[in-house]
C-alpha positions in Angstrom: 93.2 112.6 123.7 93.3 114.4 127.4 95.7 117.1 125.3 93.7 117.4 122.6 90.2 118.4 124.4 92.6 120.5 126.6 94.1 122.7 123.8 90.4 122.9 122.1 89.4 124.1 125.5 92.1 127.0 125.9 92.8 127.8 122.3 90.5 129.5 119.9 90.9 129.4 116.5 90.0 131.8 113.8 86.9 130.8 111.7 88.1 128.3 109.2 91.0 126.7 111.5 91.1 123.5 113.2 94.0 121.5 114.6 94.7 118.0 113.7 96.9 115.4 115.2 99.2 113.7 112.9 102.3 112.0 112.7 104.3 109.1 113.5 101.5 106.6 114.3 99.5 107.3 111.6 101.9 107.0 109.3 103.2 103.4 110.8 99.5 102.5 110.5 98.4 103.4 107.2 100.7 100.9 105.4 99.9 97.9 107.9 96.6 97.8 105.9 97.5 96.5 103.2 100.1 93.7 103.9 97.8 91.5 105.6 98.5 88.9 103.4 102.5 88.9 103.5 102.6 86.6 106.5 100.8 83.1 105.1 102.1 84.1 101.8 105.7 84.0 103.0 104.8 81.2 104.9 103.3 79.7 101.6 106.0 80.3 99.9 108.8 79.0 102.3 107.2 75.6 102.7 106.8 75.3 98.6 110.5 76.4 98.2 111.8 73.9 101.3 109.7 70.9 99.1 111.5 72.0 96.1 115.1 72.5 97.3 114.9 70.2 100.1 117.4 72.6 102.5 116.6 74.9 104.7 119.8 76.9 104.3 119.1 77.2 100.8 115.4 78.5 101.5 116.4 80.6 104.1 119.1 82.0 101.6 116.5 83.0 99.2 113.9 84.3 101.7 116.4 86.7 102.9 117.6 87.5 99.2 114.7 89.1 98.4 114.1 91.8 101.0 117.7 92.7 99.7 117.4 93.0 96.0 
């Protein structure tokens, strides 16, 4: 924020601009919001699928399946 205050400082604007700061971190951070829940859920899921198939080649097969299809 030390190169933010220091534009503000030297820069002026014309009535009706402003300057933001955007890019790659708040676009990483936007989405994180909203997968919360994919961590117990695929962990959930993974020890459901490991009681059903009994392998954990076969659950880890599936697991990475899906990201891929």
């Amino acid at each position: 924020m030390l190169l933010a205050k220091r534009i503000r400082e030297s820069v002026q604007f014309p009535p009706g601009y402003y300057i933001q700061w955007a890019g790659q971190l708040n676009i990483n951070n936007e989405p994180s919001n909203g997968f919360w829940y994919i961590g117990p859920f695929t962990r959930c899921y993974f020890r459901f699928d490991l009681l059903n198939t009994k392998s954990v080649v076969k659950t880890a097969i599936v697991l990475l399946a899906v990201p891929f299809s």
